[in-house]
N, C-alpha and C positions, 0 to 999 in steps of 0.2 A: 430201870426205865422199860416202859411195856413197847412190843412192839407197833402197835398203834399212837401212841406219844411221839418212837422215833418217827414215823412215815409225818406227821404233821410237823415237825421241827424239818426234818426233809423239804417237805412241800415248802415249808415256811421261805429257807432261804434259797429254793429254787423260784420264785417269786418275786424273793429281796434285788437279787439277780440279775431274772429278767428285768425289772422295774428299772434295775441302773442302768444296766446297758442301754432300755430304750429310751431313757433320759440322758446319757451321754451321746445318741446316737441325733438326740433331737438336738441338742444341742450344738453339738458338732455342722447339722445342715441346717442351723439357723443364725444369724448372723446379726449382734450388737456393734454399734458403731458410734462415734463420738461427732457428733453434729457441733460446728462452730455456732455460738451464739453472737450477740452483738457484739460491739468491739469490744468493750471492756468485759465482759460478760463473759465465763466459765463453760468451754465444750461441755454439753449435755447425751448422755449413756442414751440411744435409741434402740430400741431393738426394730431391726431393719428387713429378717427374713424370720419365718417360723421351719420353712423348710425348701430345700435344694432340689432340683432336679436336673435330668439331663437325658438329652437323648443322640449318641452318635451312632452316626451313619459314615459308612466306609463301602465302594462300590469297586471294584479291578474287573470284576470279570464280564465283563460286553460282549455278547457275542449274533450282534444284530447290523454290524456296520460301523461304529464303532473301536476305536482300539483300545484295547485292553492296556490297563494301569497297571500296573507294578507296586506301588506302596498306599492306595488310599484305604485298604483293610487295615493294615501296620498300622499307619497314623490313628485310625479308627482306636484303636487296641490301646496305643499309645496315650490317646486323650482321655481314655474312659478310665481309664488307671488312674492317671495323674486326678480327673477328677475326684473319683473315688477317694485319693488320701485328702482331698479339698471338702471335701465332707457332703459329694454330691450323690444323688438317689441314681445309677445311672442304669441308664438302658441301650444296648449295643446291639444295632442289627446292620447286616453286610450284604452286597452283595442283593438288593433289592429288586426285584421287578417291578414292572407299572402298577399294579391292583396292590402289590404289599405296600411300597413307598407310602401310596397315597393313605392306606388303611394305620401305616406307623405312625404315619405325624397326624394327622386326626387323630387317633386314641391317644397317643400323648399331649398333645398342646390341650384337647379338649379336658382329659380327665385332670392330669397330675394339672392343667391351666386350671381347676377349680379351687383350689386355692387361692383366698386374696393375700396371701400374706406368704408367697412363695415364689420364689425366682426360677426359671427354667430356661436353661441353654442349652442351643438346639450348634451340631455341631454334621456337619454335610461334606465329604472328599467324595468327587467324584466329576464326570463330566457335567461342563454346562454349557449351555449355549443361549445365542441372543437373534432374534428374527423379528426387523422392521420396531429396535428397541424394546421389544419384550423378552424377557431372560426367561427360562425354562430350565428347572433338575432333570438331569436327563438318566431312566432307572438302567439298569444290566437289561433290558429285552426292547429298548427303546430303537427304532430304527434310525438311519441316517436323517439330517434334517430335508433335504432332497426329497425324502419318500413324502408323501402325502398323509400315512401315521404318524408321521411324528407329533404332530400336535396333538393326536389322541391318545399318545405312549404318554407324553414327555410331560412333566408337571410345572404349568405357568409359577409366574414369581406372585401374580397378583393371586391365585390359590392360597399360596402359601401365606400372605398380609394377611387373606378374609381369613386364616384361622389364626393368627395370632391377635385378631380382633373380636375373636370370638372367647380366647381368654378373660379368665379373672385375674391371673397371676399378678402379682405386681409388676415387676421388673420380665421382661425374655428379652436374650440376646442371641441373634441368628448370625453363626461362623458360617461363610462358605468358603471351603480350598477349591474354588472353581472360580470361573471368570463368565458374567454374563453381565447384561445393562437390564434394564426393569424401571417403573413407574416408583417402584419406592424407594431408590436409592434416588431419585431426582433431589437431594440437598445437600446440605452444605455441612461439612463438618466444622467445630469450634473448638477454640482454645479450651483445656478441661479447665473448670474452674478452680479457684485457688484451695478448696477447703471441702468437706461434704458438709453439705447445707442442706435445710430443711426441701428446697427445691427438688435435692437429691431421690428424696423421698416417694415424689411422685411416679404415676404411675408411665412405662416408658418401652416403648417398642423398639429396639436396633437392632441394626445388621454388619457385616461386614463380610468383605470377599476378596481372595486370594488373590485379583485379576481386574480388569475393566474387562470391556464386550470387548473380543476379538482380541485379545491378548491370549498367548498360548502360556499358560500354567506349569510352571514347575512338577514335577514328581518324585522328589527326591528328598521330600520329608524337610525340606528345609521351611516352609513355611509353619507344619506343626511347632518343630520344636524354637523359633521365634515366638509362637504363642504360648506354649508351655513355661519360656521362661517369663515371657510378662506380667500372664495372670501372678508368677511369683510375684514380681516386683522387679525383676534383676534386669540389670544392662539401664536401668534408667527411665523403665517402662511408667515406674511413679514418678510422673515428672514434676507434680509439687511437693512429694515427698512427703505423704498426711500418713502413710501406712496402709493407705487402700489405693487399688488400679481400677479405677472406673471405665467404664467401656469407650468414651469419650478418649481417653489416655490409652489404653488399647488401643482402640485406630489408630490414634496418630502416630503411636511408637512404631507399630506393622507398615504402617503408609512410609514412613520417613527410613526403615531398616529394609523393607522388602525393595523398597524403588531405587535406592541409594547400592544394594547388595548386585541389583541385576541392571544397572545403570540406564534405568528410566523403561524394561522391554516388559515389566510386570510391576502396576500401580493398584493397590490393595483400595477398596472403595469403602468408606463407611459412612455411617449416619444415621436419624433417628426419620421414625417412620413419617411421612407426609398425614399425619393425622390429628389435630390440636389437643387430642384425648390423650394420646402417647407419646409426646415429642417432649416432655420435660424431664422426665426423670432422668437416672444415670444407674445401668447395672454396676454393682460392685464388687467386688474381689477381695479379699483380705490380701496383701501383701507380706512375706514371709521376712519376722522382722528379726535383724539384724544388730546385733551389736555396737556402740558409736565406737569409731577408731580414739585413740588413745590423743588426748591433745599435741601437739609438735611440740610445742615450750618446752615439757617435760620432757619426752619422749625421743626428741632429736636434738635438744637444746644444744649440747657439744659437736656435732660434724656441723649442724648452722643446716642440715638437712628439713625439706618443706615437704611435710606429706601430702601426696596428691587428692583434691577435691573433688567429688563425684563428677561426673559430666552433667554441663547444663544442658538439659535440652531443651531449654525455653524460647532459644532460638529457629531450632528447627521444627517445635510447634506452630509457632508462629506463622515459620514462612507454609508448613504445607497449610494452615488454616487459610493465607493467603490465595494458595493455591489453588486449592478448593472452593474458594468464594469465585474465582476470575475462568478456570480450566474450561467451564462450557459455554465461556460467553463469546458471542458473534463480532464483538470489537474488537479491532486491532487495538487499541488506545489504553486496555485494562493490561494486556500480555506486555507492553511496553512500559506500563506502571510495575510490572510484579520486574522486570528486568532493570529500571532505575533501582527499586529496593532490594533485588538481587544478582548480581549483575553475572556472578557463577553461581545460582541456585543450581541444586539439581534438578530443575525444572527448565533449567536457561536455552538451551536445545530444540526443546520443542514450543517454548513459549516465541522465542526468534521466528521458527519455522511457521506457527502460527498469526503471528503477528505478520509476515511479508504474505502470507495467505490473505488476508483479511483487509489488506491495503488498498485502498481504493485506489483502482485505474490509473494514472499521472494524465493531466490534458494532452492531447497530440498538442505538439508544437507548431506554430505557423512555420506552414513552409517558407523560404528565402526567396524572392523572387528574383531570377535571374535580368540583367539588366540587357539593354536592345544591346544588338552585335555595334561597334562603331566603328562608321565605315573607314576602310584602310584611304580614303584621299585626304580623309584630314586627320592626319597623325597629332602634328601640332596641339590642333585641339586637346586629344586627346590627353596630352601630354600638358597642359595649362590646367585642366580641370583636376590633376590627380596629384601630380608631382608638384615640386618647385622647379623653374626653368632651371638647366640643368648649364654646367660650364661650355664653353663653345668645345674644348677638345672632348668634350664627353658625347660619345653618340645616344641620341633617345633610342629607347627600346620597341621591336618591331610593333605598328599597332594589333597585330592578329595574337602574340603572347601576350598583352598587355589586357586586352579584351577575356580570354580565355583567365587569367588570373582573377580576374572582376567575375565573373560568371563560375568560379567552381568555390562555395562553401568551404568555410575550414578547416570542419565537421559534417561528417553525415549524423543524422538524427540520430539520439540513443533510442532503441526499439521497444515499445509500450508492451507495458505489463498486462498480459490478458488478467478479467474480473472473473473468480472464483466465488464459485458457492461453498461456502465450507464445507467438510465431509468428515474429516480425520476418523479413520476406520483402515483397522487392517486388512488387505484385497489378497487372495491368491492367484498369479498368472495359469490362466486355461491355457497359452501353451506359450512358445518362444517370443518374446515381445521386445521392440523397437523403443527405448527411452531417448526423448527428443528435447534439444533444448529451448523448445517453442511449440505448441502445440499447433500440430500441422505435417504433413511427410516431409516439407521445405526446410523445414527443424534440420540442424545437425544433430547426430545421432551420438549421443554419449555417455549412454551405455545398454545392456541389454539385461533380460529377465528371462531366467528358465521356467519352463513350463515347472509350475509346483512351486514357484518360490514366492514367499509373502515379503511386502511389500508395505509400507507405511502410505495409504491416500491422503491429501492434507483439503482435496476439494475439486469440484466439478468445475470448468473452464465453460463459462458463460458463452452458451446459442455454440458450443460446439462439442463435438462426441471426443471429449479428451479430459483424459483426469490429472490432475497435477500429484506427484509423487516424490516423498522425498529421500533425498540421497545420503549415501553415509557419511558424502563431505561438507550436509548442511546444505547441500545446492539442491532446487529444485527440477526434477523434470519429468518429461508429459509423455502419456502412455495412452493408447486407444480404447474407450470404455468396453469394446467387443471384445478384447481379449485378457481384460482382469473380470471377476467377481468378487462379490463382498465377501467378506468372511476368512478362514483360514478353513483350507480344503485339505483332506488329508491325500495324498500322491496320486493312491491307486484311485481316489475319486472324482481325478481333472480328466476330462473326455479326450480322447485322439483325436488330434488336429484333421482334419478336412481341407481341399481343394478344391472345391466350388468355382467354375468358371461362369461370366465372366469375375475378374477379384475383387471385391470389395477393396473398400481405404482399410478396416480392419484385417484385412487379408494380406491387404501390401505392407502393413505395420510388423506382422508376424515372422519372425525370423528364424528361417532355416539353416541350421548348423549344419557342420560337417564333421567325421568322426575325424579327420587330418586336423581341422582349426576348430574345435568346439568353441571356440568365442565369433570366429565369422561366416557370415552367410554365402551358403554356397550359389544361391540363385537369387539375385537382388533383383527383385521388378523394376518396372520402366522407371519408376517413378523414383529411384535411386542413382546415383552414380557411382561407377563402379570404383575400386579405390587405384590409387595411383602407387606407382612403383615408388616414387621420391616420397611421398608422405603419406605410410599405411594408413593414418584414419582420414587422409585430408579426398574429395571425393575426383575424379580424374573426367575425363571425357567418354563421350558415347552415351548410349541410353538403352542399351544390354546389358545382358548378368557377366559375371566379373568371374574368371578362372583361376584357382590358389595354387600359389607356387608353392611347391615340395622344399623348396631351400627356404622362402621364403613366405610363409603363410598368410602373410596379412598384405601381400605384395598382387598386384592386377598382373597376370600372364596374358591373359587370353585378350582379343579385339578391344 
């Protein structure tokens, strides 16, 4: 054989080669799938993707006001691997500032979006935040939201829709491990459908997110690796069990493990984009399939042993789709239908909570009218119109206790429910604050808030400066709007308290500790009474500040 013959059988099957590979590799990132047909009618082979793409992003190092993350590069690293053996195109960039973010997902959604016959999942760890309901990716040189840049750092949520509306792609699905609110998550998630159907097929925008607005986000990698095992399939993530995990079945599995895992203080958000162009389809996943367990008949027929059945979770699809259809509505009336049909959902907490928020007023009661004093010359009287005459060794009773018993009520009136405008958003106290059982300083005081501590609002207390907030024992109470903010503030970012004469009501609400009683206030204004030796929280006489006993701290020394 000449040397020229071998160099072309060379070339030949370095060729053969490439060709396979880049035919195994197309294959691999494109995706057939078995479409139900009519009822009686034979699933039909679709091909569903021609090609995969992906782009994570992983963001720790902040260093503009912000604090730095610990694991959203990791998770980054994490997801682009696992894609990568999913047969995805992936693109991994870290660690972003403002002009790159925005230059990365422009070049990706636009270019690798030119394909009509391509899926692209966009995958996001890092801060987010939400201002007057519009949610914002916030990049590594992003300043606090405070500063007046931030909205010129920081990338809106509706940026990021106009570019996945500027795609061709078929299917894109937007992960976010951040927590913000926005314009396009305003829907409602739904039960996944029973089967992939040709509906499936269409063209379809969604999102999901590690958080609602003002919830504070885990960092500890738990939320990746709940989506890692989904997109497998595992834990029950295929909740109709076809061999595919639809993005539809994603939310709900992340919704129902993430809120269930951190007991309702992080609610994962999903749904499909507010657009009629995009809202039908369903991103898909292949599901990693699995072996069928061995029948029990055979298998365990002699111990009389029952091998355990997968778990259904057709249940708790269900209830969070309930969930989700009622969670942002202004009716008390829906929160108390999801609590007939769940009566311990994990949602029951805060649907009660919102439900007694949303209660309409109760009517004042007509007051009792006291009846005329009757005068003490005619007892008698008094005594024919009320009693039966009485035996002769029986003396009637005086008429001035008789009168006094007619004239004192019961009952005192139960005290009306002030009318709430809803709010539900989590508040950070700007400094030591006074929670009252009534909105008002006349309120009993029962319990307090450190400066920095966040706080559940459940709604604004109608024609007065007081927010209603709720407690960890279900109970509500009311805090002065001048000493929360919206949002969740990070420590070093709540301003030092001020003394301003003369005090404000929010100034009299503000509660000054003592390094001896860090739970009580060393200088209680007028407008408090100071507490009593016999009953520490019950309030005592005078209308001076109150001096703490060394033996006994919660105890009134002083005048």
């Amino acid at each position: 054989m000449t040397t020229r013959t071998l160099r072309c059988v060379l070339a030949a099957i370095l060729l053969a080669l490439t060709l396979t590979e880049a035919a195994a590799e197309a294959t691999t990132r494109g995706i057939t799938v078995e479409v139900a047909g009519a009822s009686n009618a034979a699933p039909e082979s679709v091909a569903l993707y021609q090609a995969s793409y992906a782009l994570v992003i992983g963001i720790d190092a902040y260093d503009n006001g912000w604090p730095r993350l610990r694991n959203a590069v990791a998770d980054a690293e994490a997801v682009a691997g696992a894609l990568r053996e999913a047969g995805f195109d992936v693109t991994i960039a870290t660690n972003l500032g403002s002009d790159a973010l925005r230059r990365t997902l422009k070049e990706f959604v636009i270019r690798k979006g030119a394909d009509p016959e391509a899926r692209l999942l966009l995958w996001y760890a890092g801060h987010g935040h939400s201002i007057g309901g519009e949610g914002f990716l916030v990049p590594a040189d992003s300043p606090a939201p405070s500063d007046p840049d931030f909205a010129l750092y920081s990338l809106p949520m509706r940026d990021v829709g106009t570019l996945m509306r500027l795609a061709r792609a078929k299917h894109i699905l937007a992960v976010f491990d951040s927590c913000f609110a926005g314009t396009i998550f305003d829907t409602r998630g739904a039960p996944p459908p029973a089967a992939i159907t040709r509906a499936t097929l269409l063209p379809v925008r969604q999102f999901l997110s590690s958080g609602d607005a003002d919830q504070t986000v885990s960092d500890d990698g738990s939320f990746r690796e709940l989506f890692l095992r989904a997109v497998k399939g595992e834990d029950g993530s295929d909740a109709n069990r076809d061999g595919y995990v639809t993005g539809s079945e994603l939310g709900a599995f992340l919704a129902d493990r993430v809120t269930n895992l951190t007991d309702g203080a992080q609610t994962p958000r999903y749904g499909k984009m507010l657009d009629v162009n995009f809202d039908r389809g369903d991103f898909v996943f292949v599901a990693a399939r699995e072996a069928p367990p061995e029948p029990a008949a055979t298998a365990d027929f002699k111990s009389g042993a029952t091998l355990p059945l997968a778990p259904d979770t057709t249940d708790a699809v269900y209830e969070l789709a309930f969930w989700d259809a009622i969670k942002d509505s202004p009716n008390a009336s829906d929160y108390e239908a999801y609590l007939e049909a769940y009566p311990d959902g994990r949602f029951a907490p805060l649907a009660r909570a919102r439900a007694a928020a949303l209660a309409p007023a109760p009517e004042p009661e007509t007051p009792v009218e006291e009846p005329e004093a009757i005068p003490q010359a005619e007892p008698a009287t008094v005594t024919e119109a009320v009693t039966e005459p009485a035996p002769a060794e029986a003396a009637s009773p005086p008429a001035e206790d008789l009168t006094l018993a007619l004239a004192t009520p019961d009952q005192a009136p139960e005290p009306v429910a002030p009318a709430i405008e809803p709010i539900d958003a989590d508040y950070t106290a700007l400094r030591n604050a006074n929670v009252r059982d009534a909105p008002g300083t006349d309120g009993a005081r029962v319990d307090r808030l450190a400066a920095g501590q966040v706080v559940r609002v459940l709604g604004k207390v109608v024609g007065a400066p007081w927010l209603a907030v709720a407690l960890d024992d279900n109970r509500v109470g009311y805090v002065h709007e001048d000493l929360l903010t919206q949002g969740v503030v990070p420590l070093e970012a709540v301003p030092e308290p001020t003394e301003p004469e003369p005090a404000t009501e929010a100034e009299t609400e503000a509660a000054v500790t003592s390094a001896d009683n860090p739970f009580g206030a060393t200088t209680e204004p007028a407008r408090e009474a100071p507490l009593s030796p016999d009953n520490p929280f019950a309030g005592g006489s005078g209308a001076t500040g109150t001096t703490l006993s060394p033996d006994n701290p919660f105890a009134n020394t002083g005048p």
